[in-house]
Backbone as CSV, one residue per row, in Angstrom:
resi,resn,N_x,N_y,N_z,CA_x,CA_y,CA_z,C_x,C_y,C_z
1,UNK,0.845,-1.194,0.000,0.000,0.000,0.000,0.882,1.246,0.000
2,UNK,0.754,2.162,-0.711,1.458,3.440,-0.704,0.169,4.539,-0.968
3,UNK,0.724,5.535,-0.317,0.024,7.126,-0.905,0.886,8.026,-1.374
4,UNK,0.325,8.959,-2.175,1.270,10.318,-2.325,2.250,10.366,-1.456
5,UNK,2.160,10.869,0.086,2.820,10.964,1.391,3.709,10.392,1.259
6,UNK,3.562,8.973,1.186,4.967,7.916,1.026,6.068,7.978,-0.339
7,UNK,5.187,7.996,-1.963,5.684,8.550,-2.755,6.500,9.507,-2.792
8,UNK,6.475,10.804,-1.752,6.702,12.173,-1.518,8.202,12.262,-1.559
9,UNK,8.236,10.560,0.097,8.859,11.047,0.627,10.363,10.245,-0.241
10,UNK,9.646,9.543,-0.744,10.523,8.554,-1.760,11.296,9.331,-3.060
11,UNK,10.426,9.979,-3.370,11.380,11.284,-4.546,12.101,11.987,-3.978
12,UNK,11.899,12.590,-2.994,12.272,13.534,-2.066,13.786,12.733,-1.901
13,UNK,13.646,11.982,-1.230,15.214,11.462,-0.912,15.942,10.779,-2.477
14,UNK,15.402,10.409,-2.974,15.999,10.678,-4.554,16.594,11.649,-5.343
15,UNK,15.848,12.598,-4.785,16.473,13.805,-5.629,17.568,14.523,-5.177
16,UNK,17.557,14.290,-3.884,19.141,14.503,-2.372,20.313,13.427,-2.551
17,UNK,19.930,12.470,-3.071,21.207,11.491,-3.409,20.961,10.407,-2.449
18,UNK,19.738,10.163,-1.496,19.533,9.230,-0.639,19.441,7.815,-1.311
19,UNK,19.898,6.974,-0.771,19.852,5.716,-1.027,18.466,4.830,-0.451
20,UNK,18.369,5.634,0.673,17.565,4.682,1.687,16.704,5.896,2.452
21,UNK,15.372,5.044,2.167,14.623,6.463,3.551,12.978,5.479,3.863
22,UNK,12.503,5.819,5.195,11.885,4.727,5.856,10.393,5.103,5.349
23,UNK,9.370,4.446,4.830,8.418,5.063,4.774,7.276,3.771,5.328
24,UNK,6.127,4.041,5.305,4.969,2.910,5.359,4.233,2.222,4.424
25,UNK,4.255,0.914,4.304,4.073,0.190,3.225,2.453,0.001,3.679
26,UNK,1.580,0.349,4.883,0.628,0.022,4.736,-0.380,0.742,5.824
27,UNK,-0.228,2.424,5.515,-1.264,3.252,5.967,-0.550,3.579,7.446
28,UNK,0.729,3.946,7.625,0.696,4.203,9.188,1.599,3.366,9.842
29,UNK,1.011,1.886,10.169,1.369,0.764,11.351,2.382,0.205,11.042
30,UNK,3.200,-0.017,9.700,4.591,-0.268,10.096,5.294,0.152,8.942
31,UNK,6.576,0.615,9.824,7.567,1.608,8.679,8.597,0.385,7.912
32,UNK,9.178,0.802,7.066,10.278,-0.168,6.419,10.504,0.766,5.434
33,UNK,12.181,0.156,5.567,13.057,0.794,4.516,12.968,0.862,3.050
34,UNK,12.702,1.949,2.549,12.896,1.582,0.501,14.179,1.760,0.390
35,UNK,14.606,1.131,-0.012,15.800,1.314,-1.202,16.029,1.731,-2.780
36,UNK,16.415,3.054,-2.591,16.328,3.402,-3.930,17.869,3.252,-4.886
37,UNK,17.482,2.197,-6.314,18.284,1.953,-6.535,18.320,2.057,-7.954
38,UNK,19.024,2.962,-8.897,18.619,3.700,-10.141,17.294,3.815,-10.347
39,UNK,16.267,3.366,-11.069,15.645,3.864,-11.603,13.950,2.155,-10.791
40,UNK,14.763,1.684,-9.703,13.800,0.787,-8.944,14.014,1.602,-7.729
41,UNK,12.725,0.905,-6.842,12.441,1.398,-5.152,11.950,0.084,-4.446
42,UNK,13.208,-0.591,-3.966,12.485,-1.722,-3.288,12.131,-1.235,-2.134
43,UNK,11.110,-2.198,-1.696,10.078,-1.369,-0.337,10.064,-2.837,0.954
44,UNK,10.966,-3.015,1.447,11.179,-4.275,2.370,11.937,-5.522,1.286
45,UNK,11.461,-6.739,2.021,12.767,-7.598,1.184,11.504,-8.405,0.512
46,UNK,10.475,-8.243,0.081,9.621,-8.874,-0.900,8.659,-8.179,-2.114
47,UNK,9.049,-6.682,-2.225,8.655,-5.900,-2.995,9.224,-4.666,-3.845
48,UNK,8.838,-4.413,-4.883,9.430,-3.219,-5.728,8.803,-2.451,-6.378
49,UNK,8.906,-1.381,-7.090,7.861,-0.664,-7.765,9.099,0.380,-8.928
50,UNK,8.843,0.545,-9.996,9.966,1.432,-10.642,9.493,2.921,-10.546
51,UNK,10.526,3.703,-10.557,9.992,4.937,-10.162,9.211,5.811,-11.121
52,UNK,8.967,5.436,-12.110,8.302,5.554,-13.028,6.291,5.427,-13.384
53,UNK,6.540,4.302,-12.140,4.866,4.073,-11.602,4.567,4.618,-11.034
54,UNK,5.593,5.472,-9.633,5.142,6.402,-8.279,5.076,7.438,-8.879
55,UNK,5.376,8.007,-10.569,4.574,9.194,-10.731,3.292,9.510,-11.143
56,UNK,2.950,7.892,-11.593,1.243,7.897,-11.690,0.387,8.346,-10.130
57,UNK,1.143,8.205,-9.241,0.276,8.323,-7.537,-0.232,9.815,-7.592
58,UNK,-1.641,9.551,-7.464,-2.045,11.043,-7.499,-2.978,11.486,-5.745
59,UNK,-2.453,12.189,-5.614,-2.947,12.555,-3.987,-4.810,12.201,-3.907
60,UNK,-4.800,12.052,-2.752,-6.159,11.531,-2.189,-6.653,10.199,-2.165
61,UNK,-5.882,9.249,-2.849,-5.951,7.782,-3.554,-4.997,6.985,-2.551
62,UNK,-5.771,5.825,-2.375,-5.023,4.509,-1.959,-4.386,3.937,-3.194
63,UNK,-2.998,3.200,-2.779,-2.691,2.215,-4.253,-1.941,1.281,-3.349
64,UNK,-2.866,0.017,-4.157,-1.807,-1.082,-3.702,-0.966,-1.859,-4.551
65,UNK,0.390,-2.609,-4.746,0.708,-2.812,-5.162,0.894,-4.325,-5.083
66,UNK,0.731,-4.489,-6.814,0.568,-5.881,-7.261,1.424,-6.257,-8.488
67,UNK,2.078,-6.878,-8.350,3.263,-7.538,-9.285,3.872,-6.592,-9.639
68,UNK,4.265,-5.466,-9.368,5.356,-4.769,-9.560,4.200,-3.278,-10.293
69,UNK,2.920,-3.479,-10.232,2.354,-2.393,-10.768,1.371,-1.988,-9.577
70,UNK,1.096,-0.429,-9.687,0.391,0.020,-8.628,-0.935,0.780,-8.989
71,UNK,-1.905,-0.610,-8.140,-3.196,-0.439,-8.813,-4.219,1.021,-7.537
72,UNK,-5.294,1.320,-8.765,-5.783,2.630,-7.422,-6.814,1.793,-6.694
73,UNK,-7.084,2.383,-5.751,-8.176,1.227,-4.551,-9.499,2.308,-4.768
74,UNK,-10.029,2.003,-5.818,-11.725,2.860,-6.289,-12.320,1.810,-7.054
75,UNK,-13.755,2.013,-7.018,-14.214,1.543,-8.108,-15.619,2.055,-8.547
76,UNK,-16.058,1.931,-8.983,-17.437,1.945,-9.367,-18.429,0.645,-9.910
77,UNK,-19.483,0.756,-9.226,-20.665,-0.309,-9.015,-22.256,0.206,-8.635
78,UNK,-23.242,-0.284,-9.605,-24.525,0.149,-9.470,-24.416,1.740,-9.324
79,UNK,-24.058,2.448,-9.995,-24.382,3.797,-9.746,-23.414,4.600,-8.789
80,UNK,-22.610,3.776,-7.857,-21.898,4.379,-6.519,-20.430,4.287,-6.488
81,UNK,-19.845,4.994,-6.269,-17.928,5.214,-6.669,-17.874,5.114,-5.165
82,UNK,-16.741,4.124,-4.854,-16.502,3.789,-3.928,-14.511,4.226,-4.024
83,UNK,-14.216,4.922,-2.665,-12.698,5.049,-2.488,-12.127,4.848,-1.262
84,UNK,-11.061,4.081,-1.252,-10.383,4.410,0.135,-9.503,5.488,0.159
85,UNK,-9.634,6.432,1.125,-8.757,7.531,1.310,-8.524,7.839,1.986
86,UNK,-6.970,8.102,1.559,-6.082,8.518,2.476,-6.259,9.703,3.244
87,UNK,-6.108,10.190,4.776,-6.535,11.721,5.118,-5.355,12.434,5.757
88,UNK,-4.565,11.701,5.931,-3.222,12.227,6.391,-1.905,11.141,6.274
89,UNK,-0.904,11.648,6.535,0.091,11.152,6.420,0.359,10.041,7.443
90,UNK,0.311,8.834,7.426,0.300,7.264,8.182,-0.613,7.120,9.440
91,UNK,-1.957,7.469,8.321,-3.285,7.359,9.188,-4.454,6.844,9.075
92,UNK,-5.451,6.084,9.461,-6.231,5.317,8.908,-6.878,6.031,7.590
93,UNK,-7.554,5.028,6.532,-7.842,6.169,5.919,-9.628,5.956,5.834
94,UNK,-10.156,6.778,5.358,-11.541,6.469,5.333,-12.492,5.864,4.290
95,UNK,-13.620,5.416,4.212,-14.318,5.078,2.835,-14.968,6.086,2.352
96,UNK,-14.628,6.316,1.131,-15.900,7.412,0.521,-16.739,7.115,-0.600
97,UNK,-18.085,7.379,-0.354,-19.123,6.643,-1.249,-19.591,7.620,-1.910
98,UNK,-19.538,7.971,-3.805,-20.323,8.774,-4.204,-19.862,10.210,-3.223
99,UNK,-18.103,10.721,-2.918,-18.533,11.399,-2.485,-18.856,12.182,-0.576
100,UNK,-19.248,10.993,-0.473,-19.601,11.274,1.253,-18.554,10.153,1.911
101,UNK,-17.947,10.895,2.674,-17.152,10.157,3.919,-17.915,9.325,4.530
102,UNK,-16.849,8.609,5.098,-17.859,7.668,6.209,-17.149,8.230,8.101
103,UNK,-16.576,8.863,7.728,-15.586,9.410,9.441,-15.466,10.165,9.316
104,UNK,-15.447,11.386,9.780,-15.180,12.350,10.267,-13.518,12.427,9.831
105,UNK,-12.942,13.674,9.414,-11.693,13.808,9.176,-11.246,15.153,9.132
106,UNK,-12.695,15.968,9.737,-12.100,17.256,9.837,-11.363,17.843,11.424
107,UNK,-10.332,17.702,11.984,-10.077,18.095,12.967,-9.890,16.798,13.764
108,UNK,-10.225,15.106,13.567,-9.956,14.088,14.059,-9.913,12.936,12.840
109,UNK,-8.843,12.429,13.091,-8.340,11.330,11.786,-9.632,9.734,12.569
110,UNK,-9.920,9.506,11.264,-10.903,8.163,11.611,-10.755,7.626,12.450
111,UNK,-9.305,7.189,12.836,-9.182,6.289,14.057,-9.577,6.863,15.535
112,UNK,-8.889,7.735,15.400,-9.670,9.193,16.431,-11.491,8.520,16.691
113,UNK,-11.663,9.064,15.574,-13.366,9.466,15.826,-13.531,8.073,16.020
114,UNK,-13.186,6.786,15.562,-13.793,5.822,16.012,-14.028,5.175,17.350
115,UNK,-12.644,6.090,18.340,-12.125,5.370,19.550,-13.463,6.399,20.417
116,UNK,-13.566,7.679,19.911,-14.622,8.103,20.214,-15.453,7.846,20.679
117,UNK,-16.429,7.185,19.310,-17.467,6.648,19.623,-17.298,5.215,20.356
118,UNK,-16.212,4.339,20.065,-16.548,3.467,21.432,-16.182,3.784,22.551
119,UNK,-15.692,4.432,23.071,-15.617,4.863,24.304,-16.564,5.576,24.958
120,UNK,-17.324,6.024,24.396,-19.161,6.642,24.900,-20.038,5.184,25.566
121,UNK,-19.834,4.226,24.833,-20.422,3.194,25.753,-19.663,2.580,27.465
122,UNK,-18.486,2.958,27.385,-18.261,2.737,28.797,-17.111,1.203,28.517
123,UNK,-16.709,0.823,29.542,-16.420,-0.977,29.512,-16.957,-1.932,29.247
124,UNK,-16.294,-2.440,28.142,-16.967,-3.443,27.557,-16.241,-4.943,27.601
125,UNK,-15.957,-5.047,28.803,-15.296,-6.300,29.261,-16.267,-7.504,29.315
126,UNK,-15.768,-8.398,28.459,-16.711,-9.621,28.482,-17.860,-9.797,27.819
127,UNK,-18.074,-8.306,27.075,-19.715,-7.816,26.360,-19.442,-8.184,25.348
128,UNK,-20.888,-9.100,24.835,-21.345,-9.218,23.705,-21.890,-7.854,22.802
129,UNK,-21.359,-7.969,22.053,-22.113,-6.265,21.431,-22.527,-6.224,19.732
130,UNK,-23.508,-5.760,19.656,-23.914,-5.297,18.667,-23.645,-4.094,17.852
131,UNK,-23.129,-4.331,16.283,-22.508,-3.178,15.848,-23.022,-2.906,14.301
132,UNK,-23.967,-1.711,14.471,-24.658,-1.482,12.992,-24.020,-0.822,12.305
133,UNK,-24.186,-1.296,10.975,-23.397,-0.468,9.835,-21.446,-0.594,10.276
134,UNK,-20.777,-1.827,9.576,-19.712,-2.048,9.760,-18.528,-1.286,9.425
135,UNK,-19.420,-0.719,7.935,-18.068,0.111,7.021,-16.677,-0.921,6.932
136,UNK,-16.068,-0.106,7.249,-14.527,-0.843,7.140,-13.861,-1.336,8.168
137,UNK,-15.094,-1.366,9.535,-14.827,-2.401,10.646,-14.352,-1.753,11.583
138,UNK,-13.683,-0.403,11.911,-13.010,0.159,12.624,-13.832,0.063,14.148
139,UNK,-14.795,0.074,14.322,-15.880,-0.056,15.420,-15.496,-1.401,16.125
140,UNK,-15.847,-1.839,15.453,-15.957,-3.569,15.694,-14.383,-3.817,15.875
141,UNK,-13.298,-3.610,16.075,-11.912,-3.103,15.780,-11.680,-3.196,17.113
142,UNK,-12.300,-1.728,17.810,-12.163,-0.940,18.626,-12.782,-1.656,19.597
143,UNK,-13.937,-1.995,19.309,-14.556,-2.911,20.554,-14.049,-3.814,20.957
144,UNK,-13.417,-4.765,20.608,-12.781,-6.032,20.701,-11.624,-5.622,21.811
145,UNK,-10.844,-4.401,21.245,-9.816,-3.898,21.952,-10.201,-3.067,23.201
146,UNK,-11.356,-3.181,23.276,-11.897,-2.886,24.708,-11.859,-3.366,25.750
147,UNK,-11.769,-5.369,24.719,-12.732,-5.945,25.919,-13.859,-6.628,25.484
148,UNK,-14.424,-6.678,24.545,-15.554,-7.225,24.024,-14.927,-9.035,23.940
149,UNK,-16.115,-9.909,24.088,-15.596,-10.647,24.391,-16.162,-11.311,22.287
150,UNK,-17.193,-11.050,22.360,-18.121,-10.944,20.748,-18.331,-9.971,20.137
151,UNK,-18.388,-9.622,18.767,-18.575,-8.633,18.268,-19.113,-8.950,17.018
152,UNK,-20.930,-8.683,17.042,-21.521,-9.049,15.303,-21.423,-7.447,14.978
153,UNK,-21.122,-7.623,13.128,-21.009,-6.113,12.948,-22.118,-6.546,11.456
154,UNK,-22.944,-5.828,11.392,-23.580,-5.932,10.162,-23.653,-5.012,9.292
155,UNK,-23.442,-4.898,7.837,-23.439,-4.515,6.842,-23.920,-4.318,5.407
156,UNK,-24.674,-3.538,4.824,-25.250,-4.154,4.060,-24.769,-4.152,2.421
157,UNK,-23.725,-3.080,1.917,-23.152,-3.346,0.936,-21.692,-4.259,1.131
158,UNK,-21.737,-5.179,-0.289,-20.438,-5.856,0.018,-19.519,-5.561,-0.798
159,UNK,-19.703,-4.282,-1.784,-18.468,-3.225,-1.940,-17.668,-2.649,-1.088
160,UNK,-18.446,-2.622,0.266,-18.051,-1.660,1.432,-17.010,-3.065,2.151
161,UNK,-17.240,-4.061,2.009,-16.371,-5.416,2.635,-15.549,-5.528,1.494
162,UNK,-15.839,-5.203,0.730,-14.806,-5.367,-0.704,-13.428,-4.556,-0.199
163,UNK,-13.968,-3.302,-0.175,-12.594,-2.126,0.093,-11.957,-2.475,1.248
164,UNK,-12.912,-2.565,2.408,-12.284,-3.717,4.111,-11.250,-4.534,3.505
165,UNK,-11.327,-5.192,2.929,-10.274,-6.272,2.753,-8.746,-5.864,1.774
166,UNK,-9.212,-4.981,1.338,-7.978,-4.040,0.778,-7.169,-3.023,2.047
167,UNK,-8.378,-2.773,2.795,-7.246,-1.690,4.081,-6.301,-2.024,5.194
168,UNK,-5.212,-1.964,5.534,-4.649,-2.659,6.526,-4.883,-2.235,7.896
169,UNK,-5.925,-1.176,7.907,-6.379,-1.028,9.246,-7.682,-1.483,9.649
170,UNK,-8.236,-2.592,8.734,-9.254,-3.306,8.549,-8.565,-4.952,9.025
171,UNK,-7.444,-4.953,8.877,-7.288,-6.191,9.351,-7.362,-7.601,10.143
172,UNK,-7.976,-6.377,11.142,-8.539,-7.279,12.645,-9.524,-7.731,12.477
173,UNK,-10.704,-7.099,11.400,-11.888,-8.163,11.213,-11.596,-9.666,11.358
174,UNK,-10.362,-10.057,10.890,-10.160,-11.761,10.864,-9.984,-12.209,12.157
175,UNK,-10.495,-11.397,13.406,-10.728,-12.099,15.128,-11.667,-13.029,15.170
176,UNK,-11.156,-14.021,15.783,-12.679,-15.050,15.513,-13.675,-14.329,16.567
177,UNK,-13.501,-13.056,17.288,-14.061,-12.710,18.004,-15.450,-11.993,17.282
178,UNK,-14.663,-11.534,15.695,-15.668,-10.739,15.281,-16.777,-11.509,14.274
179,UNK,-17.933,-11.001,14.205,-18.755,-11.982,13.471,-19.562,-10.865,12.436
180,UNK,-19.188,-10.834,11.113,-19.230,-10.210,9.957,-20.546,-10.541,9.418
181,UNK,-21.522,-9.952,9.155,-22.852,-10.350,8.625,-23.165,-9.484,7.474
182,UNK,-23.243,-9.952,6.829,-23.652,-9.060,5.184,-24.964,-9.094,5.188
183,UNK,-25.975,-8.185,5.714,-27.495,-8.128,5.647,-28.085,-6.809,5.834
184,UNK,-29.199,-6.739,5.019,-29.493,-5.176,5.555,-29.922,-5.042,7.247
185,UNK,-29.188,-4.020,7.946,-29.476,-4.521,9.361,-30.851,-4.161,10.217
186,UNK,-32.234,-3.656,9.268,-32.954,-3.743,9.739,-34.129,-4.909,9.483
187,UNK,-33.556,-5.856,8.809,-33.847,-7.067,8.102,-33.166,-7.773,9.576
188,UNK,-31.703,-8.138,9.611,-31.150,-8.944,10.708,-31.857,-8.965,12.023
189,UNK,-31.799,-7.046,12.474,-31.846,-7.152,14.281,-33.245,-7.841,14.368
190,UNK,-34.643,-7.239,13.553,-35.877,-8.291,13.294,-35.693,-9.439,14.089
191,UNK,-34.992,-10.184,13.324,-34.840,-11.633,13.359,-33.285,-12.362,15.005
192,UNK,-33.268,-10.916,15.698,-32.123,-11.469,16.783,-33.606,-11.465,18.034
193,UNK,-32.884,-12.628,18.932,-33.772,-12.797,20.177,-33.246,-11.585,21.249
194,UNK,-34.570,-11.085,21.978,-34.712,-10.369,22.684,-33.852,-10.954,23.909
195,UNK,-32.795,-8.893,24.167,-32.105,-9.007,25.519,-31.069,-9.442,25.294
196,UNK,-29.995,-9.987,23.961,-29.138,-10.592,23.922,-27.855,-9.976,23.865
197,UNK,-27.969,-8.655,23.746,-26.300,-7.771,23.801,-26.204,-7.114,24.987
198,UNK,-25.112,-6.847,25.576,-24.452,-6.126,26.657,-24.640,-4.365,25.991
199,UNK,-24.384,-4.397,24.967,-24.065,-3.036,24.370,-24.434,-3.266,22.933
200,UNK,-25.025,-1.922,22.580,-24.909,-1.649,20.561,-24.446,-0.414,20.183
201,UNK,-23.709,-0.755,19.819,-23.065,0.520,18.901,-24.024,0.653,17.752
202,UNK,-24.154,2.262,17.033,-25.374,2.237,15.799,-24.367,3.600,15.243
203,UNK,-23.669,3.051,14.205,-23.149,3.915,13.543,-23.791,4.190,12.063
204,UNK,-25.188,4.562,11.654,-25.565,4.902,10.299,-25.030,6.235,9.396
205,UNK,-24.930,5.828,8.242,-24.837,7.010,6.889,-25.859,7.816,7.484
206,UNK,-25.833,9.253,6.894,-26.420,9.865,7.277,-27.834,9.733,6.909
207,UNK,-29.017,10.248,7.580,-30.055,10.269,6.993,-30.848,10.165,5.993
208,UNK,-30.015,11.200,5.266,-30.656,10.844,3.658,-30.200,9.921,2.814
209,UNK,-29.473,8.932,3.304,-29.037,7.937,2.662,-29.829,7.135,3.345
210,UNK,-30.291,6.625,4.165,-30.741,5.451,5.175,-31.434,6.164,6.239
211,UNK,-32.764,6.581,5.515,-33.485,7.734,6.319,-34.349,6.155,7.467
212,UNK,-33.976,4.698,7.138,-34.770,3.832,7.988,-34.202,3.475,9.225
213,UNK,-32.486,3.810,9.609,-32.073,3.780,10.348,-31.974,5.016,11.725
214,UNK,-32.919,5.292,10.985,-33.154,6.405,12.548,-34.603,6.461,12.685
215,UNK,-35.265,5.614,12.628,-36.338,5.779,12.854,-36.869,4.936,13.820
216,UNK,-38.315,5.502,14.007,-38.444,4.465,15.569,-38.702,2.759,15.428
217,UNK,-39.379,2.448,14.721,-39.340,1.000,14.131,-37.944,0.154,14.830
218,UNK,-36.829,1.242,14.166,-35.774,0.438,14.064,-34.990,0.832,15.298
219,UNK,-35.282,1.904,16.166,-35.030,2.222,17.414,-35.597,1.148,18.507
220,UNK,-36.621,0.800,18.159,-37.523,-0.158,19.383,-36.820,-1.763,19.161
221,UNK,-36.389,-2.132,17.806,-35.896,-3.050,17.886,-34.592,-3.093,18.075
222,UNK,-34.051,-1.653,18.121,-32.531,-2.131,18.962,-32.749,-2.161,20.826
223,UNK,-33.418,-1.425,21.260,-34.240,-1.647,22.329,-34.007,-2.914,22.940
224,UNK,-35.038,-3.686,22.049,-35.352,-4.595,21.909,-34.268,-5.953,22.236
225,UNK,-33.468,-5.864,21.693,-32.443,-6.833,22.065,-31.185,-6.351,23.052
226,UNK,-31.172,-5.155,23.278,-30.251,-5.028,24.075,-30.832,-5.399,25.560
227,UNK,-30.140,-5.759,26.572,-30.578,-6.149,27.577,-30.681,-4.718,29.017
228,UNK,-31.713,-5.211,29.854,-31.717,-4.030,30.640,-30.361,-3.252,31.228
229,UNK,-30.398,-2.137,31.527,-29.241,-1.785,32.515,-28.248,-1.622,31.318
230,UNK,-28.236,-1.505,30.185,-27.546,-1.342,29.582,-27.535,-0.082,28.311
231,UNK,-26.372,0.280,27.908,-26.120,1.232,26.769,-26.717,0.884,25.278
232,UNK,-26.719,2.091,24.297,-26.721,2.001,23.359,-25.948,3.815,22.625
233,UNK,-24.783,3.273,21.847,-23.898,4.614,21.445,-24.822,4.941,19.686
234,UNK,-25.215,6.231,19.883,-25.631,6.224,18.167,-25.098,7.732,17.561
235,UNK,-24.285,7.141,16.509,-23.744,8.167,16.045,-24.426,8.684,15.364
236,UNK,-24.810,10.241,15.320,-25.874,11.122,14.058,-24.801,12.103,13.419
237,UNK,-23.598,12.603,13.821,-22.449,13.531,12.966,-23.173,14.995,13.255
238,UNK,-22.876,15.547,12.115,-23.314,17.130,12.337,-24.040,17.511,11.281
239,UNK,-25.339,17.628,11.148,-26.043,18.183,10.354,-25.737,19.753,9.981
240,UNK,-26.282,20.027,8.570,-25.982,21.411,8.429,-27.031,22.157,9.598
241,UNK,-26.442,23.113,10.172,-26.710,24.525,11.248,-27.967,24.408,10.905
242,UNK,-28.823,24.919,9.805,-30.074,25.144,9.676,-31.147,23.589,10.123
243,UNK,-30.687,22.538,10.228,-31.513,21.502,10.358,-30.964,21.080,11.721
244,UNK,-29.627,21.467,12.193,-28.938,20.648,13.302,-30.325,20.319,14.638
245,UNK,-30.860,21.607,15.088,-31.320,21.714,16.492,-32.482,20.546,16.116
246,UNK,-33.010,20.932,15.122,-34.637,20.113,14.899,-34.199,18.449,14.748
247,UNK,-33.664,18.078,13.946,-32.917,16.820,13.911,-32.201,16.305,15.101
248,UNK,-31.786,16.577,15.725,-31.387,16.010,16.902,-32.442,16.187,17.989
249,UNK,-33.101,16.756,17.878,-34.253,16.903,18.988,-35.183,15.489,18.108
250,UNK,-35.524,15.557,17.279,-36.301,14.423,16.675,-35.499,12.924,16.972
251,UNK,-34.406,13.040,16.764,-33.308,11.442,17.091,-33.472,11.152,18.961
252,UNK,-33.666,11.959,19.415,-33.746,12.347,20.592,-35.269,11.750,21.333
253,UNK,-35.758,12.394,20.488,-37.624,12.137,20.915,-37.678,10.725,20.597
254,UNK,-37.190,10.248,19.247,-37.632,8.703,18.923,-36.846,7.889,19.854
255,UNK,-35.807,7.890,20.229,-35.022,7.404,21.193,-35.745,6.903,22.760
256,UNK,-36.309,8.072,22.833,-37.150,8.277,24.579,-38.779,7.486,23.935
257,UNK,-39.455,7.945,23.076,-40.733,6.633,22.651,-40.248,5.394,22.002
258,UNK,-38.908,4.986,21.762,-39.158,3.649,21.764,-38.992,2.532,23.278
259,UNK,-38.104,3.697,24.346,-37.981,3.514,25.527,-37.015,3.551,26.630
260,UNK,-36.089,4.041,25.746,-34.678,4.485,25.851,-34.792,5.722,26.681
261,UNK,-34.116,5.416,27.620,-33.961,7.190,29.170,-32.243,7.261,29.225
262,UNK,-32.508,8.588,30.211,-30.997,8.869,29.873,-30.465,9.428,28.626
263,UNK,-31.183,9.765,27.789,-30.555,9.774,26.271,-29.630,11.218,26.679
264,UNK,-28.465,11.062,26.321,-27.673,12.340,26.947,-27.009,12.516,24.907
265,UNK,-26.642,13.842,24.522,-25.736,13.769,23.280,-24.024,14.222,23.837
266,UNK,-23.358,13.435,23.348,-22.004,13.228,23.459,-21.312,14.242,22.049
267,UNK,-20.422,14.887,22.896,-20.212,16.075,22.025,-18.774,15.951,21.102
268,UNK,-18.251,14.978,21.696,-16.813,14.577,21.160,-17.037,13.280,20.193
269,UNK,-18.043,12.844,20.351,-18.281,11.650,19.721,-19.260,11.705,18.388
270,UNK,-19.870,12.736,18.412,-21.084,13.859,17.588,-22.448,12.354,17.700
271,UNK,-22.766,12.001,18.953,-23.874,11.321,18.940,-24.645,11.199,20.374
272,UNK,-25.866,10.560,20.326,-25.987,10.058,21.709,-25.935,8.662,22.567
273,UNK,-25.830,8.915,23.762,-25.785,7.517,24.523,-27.391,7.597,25.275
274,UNK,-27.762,6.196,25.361,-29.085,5.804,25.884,-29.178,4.923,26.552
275,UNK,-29.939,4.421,27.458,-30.156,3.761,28.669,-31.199,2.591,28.824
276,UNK,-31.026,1.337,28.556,-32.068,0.644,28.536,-32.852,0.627,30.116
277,UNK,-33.646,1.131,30.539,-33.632,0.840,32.148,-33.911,-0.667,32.238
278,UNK,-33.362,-0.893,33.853,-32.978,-2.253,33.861,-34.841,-3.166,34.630
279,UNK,-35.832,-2.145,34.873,-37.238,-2.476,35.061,-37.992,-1.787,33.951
280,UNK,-39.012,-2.336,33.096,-39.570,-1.868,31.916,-41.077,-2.254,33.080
């Protein structure tokens, strides 16, 4: 995996007379030496790329590299352009659909905002937990590294598991801890028995993409399976100023009639936490 950033830094010491300069072969988590050697850049002791390909790298783009050529990590399917992108220099990067982020990246890098939002639910030692809308897993990631002892994450495009398996900060999905479900998730929770999670995380696209995931239907059935005495973290982001107050007062209201108290909004996390009480 390389970005611009890494490319950068790879010309950069080329053009100084460097032989050798350390960069990240895969978003961040581990550095290794390139070797630049005329007109090749080996990148650890099982890969190469000629320098001639790193001027195709065009900023904002993931590329991974495959047999000596470096392919871009986008695609397009049914109507929707899908990208992994890069947001800073050896940092998770995010998915973008058509366009719209899936994390937050203004002022906190994905990994940031993800530790965020799990950390609004509290300790999750030994908890089974429920985790809507997987994306590229970072949730389900994070939970595990909590403490979670299970973690179902459901999802409903498998373009969006497509790009997961290209990111190396997606990697941990392969915990046997985590349990990957490709379904639309208001189709799944339906069909889960009542009371069975410690905790749910509810990370949805925004509204107008999946105006069914905030609604009360699908509020009562997360309710519904979470068990008393317990949390539920739901991320809503930041609506534009003119809709913010009314929209969150509405996520708010459906929250408290499906039966949810406590609903407090978490300001670092841009969502709220809710309270199953533990006597209904």
């Amino acid at each position: 995996m390389l970005t611009a950033w890494d490319v950068s830094e790879i010309v950069r010491a080329r053009s100084t007379g460097l032989s050798e300069v350390v960069v990240s072969v895969d978003m961040g988590l581990t550095p290794v030496v390139a070797r630049i050697s005329g007109s090749v850049v080996y990148l650890g002791e099982d890969a190469s790329v000629g320098i001639d390909e790193l001027a195709e790298v065009e900023e904002g783009y993931a590329y991974k590299l495959v047999s000596g050529r470096l392919v871009r990590l986008d695609m397009y399917d049914s109507g929707r352009y899908y990208k992994l992108k890069p947001t800073a220099p050896r940092s998770a990067p995010t998915l973008e659909i058509s366009g719209i982020q899936m994390h937050r990246t203004t002022g906190v890098d994905p990994w940031t905002d993800t530790l965020l939002k799990v950390s609004s639910l509290g300790s999750l030692r030994g908890a089974e937990v429920l985790d809507v809308c997987a994306g590229l897993g970072y949730t389900a990631i994070a939970e595990v590294a909590r403490g979670a002892e299970r973690v179902v994450t459901v999802e409903v495009d498998p373009n969006v598991l497509k790009m997961a398996q290209h990111n190396p900060w997606s990697r941990k999905l392969e915990d046997p801890r985590v349990e990957v479900v490709l379904e639309d998730a208001t189709e799944y929770v339906e069909e889960l028995e009542s009371e069975r999670f410690d905790a749910v995380l509810h990370d949805p696209p925004r509204i107008s993409i999946a105006g069914e995931l905030y609604g009360l239907d699908f509020y009562r059935e997360l309710y519904r399976v979470l068990k008393p005495g317990r949390r539920v973290f739901h991320y809503v982001g930041e609506p534009g100023k003119h809709s913010r107050v009314s929209f969150l007062k509405g996520v708010k209201s459906r929250l408290e009639l499906a039966g949810f108290v406590d609903v407090r909004w978490v300001d670092r996390a841009k969502g709220f936490t809710a309270l199953k009480p533990r006597t209904t």
